[in-house]
CHARMM internal coordinates of N, CA and C (Angstrom, degrees):
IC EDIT
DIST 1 N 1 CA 1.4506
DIST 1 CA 1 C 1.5292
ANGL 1 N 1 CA 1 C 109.97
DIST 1 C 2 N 1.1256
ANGL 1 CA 1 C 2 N 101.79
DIHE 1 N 1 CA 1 C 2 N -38.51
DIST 2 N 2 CA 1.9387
ANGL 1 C 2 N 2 CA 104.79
DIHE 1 CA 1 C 2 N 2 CA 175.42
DIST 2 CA 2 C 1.4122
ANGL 2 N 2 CA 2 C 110.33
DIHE 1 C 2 N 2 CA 2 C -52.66
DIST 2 C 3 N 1.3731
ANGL 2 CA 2 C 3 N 98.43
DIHE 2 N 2 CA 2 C 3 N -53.81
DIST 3 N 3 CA 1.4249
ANGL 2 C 3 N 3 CA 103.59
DIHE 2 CA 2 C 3 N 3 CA -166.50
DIST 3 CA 3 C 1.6631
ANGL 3 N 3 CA 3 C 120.94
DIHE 2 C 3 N 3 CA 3 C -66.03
DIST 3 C 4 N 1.2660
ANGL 3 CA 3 C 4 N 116.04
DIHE 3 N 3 CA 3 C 4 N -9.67
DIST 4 N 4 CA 1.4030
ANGL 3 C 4 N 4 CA 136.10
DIHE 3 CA 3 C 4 N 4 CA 179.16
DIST 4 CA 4 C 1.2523
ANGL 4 N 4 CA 4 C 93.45
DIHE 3 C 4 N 4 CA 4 C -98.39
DIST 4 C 5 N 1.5464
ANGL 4 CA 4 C 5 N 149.78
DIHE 4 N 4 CA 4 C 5 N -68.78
DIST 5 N 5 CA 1.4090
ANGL 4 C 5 N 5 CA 116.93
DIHE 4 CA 4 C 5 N 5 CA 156.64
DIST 5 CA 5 C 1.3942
ANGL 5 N 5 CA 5 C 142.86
DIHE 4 C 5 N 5 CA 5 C -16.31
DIST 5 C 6 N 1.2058
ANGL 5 CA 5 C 6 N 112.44
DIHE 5 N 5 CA 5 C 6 N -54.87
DIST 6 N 6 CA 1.2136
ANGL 5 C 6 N 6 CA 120.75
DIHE 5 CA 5 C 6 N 6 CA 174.94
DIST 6 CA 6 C 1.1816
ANGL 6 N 6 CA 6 C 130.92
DIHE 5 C 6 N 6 CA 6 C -66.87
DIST 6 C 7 N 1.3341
ANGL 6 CA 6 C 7 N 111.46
DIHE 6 N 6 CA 6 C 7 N -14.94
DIST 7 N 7 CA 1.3121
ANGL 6 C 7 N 7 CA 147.64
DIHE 6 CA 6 C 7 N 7 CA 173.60
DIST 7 CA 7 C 1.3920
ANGL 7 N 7 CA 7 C 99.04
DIHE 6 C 7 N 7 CA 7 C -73.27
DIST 7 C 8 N 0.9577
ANGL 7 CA 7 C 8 N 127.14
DIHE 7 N 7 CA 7 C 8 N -74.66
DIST 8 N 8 CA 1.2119
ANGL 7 C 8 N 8 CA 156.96
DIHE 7 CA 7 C 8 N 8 CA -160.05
DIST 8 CA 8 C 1.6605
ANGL 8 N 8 CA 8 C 91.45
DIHE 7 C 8 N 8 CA 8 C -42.49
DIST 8 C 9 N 1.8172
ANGL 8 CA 8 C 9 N 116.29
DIHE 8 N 8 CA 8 C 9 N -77.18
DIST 9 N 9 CA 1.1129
ANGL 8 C 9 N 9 CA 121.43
DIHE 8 CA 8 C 9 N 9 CA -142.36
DIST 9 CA 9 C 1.1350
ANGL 9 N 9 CA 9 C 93.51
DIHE 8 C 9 N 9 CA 9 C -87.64
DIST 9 C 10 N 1.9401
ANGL 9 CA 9 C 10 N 139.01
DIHE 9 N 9 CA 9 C 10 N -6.37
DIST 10 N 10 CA 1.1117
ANGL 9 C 10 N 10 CA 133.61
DIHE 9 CA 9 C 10 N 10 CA -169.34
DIST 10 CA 10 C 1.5840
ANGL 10 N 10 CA 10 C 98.80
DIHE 9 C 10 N 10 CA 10 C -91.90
DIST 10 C 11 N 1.2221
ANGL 10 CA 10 C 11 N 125.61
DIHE 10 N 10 CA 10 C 11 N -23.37
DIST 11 N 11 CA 1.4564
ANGL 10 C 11 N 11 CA 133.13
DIHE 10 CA 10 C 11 N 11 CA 161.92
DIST 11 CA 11 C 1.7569
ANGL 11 N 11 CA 11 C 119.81
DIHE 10 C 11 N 11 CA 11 C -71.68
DIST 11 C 12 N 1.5053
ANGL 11 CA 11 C 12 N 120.58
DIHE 11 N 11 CA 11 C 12 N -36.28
DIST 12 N 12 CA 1.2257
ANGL 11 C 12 N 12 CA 120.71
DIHE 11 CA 11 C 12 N 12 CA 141.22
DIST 12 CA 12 C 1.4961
ANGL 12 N 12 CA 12 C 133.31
DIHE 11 C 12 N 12 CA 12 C -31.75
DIST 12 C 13 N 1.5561
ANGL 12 CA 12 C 13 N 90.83
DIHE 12 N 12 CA 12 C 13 N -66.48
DIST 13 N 13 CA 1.7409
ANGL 12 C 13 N 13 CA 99.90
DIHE 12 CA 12 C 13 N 13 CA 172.34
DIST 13 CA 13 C 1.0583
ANGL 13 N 13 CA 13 C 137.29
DIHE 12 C 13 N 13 CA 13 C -55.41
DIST 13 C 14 N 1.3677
ANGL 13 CA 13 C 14 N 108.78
DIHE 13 N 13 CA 13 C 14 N -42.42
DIST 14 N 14 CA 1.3431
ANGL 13 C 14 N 14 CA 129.84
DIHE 13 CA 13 C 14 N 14 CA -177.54
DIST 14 CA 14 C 1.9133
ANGL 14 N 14 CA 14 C 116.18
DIHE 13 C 14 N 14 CA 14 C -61.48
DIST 14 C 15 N 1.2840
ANGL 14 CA 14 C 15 N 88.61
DIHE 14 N 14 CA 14 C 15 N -31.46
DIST 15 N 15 CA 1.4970
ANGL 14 C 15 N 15 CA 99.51
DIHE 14 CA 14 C 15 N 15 CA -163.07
DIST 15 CA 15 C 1.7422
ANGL 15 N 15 CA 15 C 98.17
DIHE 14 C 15 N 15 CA 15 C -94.62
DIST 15 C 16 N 1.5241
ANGL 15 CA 15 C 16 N 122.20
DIHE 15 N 15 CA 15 C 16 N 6.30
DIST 16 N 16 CA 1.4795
ANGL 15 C 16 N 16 CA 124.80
DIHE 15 CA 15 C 16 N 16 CA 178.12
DIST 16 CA 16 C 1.3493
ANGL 16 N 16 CA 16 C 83.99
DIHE 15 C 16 N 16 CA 16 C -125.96
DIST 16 C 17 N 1.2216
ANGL 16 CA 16 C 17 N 138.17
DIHE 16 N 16 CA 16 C 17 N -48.82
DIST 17 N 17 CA 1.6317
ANGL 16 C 17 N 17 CA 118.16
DIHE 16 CA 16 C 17 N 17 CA -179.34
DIST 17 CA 17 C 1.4685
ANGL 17 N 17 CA 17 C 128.72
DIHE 16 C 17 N 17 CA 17 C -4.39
DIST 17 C 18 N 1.6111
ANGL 17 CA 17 C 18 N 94.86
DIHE 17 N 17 CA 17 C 18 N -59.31
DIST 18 N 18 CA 1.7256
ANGL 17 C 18 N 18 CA 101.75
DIHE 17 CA 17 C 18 N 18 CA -168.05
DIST 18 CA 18 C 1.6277
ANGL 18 N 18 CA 18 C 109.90
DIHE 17 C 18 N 18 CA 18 C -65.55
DIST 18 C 19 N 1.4575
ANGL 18 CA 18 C 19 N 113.66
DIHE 18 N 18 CA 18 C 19 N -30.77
DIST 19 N 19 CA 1.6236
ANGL 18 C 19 N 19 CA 100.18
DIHE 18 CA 18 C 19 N 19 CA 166.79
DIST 19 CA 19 C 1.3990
ANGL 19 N 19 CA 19 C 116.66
DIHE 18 C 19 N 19 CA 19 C -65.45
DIST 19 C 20 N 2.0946
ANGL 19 CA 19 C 20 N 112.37
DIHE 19 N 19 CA 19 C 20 N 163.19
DIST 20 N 20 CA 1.2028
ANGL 19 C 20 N 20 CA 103.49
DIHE 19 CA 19 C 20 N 20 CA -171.11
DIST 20 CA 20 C 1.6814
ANGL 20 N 20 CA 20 C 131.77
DIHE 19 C 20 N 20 CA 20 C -85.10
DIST 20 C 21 N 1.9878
ANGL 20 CA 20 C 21 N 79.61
DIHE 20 N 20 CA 20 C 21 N -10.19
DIST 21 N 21 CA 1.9392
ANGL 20 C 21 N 21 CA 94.88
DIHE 20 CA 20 C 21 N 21 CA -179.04
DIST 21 CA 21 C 2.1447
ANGL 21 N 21 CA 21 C 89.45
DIHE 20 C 21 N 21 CA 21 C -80.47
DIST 21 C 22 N 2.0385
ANGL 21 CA 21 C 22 N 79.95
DIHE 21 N 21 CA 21 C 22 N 137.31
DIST 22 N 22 CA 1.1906
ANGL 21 C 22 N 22 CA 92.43
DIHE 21 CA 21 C 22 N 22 CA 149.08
DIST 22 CA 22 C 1.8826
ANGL 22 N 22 CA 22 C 96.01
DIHE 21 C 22 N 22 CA 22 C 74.33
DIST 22 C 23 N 1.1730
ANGL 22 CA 22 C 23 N 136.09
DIHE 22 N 22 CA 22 C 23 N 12.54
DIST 23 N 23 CA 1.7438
ANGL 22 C 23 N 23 CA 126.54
DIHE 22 CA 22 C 23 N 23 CA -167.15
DIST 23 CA 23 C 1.1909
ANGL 23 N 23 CA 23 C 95.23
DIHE 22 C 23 N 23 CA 23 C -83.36
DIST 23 C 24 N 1.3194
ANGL 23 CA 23 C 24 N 123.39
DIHE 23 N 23 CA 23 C 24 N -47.98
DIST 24 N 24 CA 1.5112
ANGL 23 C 24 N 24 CA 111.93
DIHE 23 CA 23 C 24 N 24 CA 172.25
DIST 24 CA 24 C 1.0025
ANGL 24 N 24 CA 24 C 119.50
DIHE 23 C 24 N 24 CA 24 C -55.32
DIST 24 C 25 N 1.4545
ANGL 24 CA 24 C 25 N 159.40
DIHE 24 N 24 CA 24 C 25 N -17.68
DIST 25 N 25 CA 1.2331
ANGL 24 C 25 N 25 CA 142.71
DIHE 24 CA 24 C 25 N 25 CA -175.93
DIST 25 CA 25 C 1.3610
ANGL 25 N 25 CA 25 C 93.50
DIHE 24 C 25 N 25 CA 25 C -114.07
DIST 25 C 26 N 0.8781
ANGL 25 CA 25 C 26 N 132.57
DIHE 25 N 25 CA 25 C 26 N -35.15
DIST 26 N 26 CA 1.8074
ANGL 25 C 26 N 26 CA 131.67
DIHE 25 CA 25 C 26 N 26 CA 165.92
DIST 26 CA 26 C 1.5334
ANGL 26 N 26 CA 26 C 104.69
DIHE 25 C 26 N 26 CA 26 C -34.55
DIST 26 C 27 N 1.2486
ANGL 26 CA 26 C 27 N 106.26
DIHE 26 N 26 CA 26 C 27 N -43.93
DIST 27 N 27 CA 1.9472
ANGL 26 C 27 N 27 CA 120.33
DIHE 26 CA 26 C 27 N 27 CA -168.91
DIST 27 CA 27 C 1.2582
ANGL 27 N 27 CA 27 C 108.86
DIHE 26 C 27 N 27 CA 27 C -70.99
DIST 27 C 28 N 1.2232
ANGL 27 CA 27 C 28 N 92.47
DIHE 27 N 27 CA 27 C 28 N -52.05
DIST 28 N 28 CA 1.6913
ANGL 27 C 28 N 28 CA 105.00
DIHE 27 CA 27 C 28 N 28 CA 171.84
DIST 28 CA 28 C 1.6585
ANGL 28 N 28 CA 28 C 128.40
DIHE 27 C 28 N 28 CA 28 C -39.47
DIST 28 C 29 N 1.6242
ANGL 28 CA 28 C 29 N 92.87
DIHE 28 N 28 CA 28 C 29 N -57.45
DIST 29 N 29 CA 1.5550
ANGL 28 C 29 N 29 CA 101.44
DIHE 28 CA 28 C 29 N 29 CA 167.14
DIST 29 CA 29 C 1.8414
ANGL 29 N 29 CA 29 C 110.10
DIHE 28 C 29 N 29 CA 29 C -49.14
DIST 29 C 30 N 1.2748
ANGL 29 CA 29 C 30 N 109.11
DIHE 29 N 29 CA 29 C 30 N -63.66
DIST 30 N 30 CA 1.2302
ANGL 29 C 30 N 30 CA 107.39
DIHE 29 CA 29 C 30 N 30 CA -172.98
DIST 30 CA 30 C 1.3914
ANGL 30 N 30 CA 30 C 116.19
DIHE 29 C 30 N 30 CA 30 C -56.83
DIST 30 C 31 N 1.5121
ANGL 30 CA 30 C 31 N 143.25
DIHE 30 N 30 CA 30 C 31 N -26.05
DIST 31 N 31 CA 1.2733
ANGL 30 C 31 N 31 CA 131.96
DIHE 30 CA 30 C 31 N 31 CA 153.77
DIST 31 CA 31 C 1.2937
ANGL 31 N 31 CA 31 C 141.33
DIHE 30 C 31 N 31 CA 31 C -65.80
DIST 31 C 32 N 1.6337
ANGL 31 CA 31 C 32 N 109.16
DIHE 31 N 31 CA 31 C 32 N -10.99
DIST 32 N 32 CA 1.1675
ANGL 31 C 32 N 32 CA 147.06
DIHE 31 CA 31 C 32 N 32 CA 159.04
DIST 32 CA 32 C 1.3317
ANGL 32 N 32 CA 32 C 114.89
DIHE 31 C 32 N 32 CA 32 C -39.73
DIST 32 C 33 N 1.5887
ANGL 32 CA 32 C 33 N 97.34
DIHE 32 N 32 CA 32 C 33 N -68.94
DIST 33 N 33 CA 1.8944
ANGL 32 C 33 N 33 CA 120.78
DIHE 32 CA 32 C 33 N 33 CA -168.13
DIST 33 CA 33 C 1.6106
ANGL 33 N 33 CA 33 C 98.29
DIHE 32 C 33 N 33 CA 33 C -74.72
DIST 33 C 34 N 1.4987
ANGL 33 CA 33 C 34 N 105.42
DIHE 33 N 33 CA 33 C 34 N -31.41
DIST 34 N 34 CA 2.0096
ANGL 33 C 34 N 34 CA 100.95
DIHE 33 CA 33 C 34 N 34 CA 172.38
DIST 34 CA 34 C 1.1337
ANGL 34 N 34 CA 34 C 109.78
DIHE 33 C 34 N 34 CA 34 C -67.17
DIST 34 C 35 N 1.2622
ANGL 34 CA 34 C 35 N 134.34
DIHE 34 N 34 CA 34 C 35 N -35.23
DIST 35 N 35 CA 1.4318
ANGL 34 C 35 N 35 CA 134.38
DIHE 34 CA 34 C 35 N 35 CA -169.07
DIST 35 CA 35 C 1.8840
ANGL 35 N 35 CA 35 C 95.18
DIHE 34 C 35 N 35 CA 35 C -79.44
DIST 35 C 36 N 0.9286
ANGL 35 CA 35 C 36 N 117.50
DIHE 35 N 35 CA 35 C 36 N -43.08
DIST 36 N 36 CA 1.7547
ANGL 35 C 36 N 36 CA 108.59
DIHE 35 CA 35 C 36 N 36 CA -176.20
DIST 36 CA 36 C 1.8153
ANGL 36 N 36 CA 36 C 100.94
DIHE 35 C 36 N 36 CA 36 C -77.04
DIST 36 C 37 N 1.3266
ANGL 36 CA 36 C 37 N 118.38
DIHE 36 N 36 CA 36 C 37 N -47.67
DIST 37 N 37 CA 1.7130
ANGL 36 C 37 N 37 CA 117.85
DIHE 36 CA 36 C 37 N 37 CA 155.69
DIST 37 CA 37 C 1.4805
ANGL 37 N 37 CA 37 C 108.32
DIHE 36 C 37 N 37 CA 37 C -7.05
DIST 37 C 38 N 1.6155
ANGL 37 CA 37 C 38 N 99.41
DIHE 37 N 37 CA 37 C 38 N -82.45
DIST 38 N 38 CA 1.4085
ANGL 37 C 38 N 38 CA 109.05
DIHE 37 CA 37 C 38 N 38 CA -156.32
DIST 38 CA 38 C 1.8233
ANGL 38 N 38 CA 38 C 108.56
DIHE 37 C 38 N 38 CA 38 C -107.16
DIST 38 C 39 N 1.3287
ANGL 38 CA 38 C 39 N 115.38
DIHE 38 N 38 CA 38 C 39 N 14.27
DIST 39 N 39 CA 1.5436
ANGL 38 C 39 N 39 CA 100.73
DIHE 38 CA 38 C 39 N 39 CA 167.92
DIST 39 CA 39 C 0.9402
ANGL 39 N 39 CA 39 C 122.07
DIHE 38 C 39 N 39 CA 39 C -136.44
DIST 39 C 40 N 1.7624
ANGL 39 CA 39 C 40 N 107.26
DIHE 39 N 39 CA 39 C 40 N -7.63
DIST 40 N 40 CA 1.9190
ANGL 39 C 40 N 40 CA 115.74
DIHE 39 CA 39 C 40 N 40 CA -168.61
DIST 40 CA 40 C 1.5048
ANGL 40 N 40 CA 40 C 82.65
DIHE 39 C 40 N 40 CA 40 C -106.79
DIST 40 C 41 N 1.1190
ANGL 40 CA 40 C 41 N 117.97
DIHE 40 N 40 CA 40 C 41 N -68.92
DIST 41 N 41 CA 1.7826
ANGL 40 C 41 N 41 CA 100.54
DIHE 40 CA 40 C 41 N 41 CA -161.14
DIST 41 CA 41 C 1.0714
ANGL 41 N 41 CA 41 C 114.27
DIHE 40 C 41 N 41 CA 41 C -74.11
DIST 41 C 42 N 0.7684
ANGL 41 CA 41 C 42 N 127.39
DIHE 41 N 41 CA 41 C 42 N -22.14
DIST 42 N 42 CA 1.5748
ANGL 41 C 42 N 42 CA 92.51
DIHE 41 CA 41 C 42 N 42 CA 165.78
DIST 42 CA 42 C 1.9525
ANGL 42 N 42 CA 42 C 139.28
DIHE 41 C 42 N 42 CA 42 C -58.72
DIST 42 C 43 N 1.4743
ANGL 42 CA 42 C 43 N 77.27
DIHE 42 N 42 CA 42 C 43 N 4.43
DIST 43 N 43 CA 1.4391
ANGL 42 C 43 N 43 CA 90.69
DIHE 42 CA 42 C 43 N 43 CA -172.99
DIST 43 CA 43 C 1.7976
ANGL 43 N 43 CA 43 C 102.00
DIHE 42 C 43 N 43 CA 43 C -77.60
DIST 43 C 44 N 1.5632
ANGL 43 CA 43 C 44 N 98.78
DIHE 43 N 43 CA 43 C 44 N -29.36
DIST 44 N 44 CA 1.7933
ANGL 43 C 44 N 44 CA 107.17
DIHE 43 CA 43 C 44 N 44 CA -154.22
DIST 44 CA 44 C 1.6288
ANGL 44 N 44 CA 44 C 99.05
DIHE 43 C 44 N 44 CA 44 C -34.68
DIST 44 C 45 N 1.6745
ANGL 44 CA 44 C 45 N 122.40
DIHE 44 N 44 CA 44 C 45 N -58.00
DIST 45 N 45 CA 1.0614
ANGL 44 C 45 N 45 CA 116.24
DIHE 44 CA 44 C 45 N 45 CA -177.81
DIST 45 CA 45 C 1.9326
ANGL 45 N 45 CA 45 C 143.92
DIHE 44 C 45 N 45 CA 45 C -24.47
DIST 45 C 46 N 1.4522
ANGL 45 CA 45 C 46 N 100.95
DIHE 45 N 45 CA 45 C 46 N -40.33
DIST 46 N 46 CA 0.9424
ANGL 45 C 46 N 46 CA 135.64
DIHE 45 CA 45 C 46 N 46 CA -174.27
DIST 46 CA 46 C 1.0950
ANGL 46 N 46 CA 46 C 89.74
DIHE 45 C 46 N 46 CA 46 C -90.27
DIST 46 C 47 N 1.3461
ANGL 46 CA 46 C 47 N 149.50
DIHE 46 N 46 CA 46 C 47 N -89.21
DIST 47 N 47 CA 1.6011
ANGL 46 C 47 N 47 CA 129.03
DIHE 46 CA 46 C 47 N 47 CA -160.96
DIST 47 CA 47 C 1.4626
ANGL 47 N 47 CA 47 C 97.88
DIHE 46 C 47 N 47 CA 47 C -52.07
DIST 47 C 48 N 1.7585
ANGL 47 CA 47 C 48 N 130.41
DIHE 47 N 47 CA 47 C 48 N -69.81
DIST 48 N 48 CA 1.2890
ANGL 47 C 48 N 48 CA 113.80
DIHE 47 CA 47 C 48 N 48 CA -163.16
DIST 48 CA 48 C 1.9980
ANGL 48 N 48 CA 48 C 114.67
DIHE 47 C 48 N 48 CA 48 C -29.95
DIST 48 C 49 N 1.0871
ANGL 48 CA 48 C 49 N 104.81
DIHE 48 N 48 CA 48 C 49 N -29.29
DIST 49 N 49 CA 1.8604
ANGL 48 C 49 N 49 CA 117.70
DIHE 48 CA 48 C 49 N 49 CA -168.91
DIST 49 CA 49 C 1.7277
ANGL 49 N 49 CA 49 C 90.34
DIHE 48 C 49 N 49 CA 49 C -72.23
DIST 49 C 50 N 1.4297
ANGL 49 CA 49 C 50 N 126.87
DIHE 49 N 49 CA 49 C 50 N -56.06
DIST 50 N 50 CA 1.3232
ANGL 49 C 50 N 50 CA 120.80
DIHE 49 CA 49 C 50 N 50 CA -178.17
DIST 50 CA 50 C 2.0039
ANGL 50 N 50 CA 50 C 101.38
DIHE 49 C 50 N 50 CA 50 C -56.52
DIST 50 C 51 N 1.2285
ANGL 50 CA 50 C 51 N 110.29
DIHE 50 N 50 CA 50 C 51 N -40.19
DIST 51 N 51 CA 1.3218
ANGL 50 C 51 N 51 CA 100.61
DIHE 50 CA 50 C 51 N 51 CA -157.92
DIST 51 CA 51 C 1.6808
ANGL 51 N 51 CA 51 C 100.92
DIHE 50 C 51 N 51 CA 51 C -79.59
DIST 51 C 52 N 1.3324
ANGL 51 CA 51 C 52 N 129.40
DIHE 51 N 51 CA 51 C 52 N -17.99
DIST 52 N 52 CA 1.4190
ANGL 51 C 52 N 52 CA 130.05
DIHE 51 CA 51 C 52 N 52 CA -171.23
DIST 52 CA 52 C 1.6704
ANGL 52 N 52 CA 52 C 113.05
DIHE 51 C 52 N 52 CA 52 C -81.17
DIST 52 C 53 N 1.8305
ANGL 52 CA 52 C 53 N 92.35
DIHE 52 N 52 CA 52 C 53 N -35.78
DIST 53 N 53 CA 1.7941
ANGL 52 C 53 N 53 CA 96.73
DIHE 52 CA 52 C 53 N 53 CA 171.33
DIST 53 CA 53 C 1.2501
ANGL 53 N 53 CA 53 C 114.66
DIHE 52 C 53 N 53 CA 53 C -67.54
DIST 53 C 54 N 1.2420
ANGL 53 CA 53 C 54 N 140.02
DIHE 53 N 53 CA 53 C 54 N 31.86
DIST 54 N 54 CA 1.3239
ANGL 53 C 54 N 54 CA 154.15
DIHE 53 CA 53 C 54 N 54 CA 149.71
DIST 54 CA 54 C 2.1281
ANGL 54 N 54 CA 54 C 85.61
DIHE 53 C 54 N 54 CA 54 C 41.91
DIST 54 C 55 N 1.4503
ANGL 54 CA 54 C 55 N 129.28
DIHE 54 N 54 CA 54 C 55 N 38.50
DIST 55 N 55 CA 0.8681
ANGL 54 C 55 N 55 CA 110.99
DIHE 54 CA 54 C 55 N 55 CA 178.12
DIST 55 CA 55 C 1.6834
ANGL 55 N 55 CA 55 C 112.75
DIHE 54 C 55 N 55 CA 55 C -72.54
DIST 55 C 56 N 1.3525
ANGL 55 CA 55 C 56 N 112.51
DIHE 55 N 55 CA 55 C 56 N 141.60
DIST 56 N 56 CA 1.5350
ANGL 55 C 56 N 56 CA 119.87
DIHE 55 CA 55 C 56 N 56 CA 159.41
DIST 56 CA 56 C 1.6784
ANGL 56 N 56 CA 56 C 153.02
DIHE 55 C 56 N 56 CA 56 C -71.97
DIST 56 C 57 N 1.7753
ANGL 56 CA 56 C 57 N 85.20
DIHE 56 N 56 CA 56 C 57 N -5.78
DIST 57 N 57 CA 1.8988
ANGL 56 C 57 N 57 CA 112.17
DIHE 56 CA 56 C 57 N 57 CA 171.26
DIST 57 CA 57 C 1.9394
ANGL 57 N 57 CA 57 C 94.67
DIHE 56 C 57 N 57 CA 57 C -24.99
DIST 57 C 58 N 1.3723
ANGL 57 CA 57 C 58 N 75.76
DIHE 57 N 57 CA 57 C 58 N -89.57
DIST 58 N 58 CA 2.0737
ANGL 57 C 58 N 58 CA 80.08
DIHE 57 CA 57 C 58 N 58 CA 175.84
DIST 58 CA 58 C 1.6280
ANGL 58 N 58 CA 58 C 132.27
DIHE 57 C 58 N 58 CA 58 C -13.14
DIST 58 C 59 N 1.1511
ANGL 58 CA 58 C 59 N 96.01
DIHE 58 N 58 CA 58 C 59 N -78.51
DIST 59 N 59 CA 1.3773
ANGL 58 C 59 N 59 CA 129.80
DIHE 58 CA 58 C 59 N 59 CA -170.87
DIST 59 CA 59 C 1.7038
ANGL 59 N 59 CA 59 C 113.62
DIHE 58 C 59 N 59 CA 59 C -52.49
DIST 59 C 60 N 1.6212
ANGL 59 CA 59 C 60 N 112.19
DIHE 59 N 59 CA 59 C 60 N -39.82
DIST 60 N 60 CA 1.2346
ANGL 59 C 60 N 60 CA 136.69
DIHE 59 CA 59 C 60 N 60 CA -147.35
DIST 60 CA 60 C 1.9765
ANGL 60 N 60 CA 60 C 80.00
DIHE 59 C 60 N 60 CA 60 C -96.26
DIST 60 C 61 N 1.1396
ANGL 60 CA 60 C 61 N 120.53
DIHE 60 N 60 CA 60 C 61 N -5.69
DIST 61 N 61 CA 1.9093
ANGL 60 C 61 N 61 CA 101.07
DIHE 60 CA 60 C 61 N 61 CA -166.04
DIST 61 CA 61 C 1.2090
ANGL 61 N 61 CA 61 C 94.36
DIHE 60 C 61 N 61 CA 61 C -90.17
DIST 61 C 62 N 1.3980
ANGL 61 CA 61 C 62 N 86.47
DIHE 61 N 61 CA 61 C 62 N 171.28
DIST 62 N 62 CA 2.1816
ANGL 61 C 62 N 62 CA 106.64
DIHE 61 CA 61 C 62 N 62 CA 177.29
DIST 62 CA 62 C 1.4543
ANGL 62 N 62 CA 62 C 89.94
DIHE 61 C 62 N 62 CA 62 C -120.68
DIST 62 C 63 N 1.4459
ANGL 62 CA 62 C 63 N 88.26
DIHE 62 N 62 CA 62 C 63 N 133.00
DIST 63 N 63 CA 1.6756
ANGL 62 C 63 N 63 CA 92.77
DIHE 62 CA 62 C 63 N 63 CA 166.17
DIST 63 CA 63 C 1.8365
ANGL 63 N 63 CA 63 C 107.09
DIHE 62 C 63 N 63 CA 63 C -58.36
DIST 63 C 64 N 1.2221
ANGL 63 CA 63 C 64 N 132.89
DIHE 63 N 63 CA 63 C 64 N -44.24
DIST 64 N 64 CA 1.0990
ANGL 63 C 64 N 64 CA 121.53
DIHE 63 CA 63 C 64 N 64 CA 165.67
DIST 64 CA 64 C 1.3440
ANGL 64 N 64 CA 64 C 130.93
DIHE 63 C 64 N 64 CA 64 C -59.90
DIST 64 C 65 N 1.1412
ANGL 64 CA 64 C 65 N 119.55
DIHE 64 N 64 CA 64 C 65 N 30.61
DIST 65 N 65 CA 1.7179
ANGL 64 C 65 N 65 CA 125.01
DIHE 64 CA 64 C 65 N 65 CA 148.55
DIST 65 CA 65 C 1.2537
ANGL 65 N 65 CA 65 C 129.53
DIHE 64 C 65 N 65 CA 65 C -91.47
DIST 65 C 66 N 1.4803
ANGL 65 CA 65 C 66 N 113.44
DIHE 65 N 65 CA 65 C 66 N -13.12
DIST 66 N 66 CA 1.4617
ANGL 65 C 66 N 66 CA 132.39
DIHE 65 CA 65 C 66 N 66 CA -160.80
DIST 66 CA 66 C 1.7916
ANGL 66 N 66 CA 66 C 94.85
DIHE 65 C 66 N 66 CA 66 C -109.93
END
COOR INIT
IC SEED 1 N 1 CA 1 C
IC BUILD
């Protein structure tokens, strides 16, 4: 779902970029959605693997340990 956001607003941006109001932050967005492109998702794999080992670390605490 992120990644279809990001999608989303980097196709937004992109397409207001070329005017002069606002190009800098238009740009911005779009380096934004590259940085989640190429450094956040690729992660998804790796959490989906935490989330499939149905591990219980989490689940198993008492708030009274903290």
């Amino acid at each position: 779902v992120m990644a279809w956001l990001w999608l989303d607003i980097a196709l937004t941006a992109q397409a207001k970029a070329q005017g002069a109001a606002g190009a800098d932050f238009h740009r911005g967005k779009i380096a934004a959605a590259r940085y989640f492109f190429s450094h956040e998702l690729p992660k998804v794999n790796a959490w989906l693997q935490v989330v499939a080992s149905r591990d219980t670390t989490c689940r198993d605490m008492r708030e009274a340990w903290f």
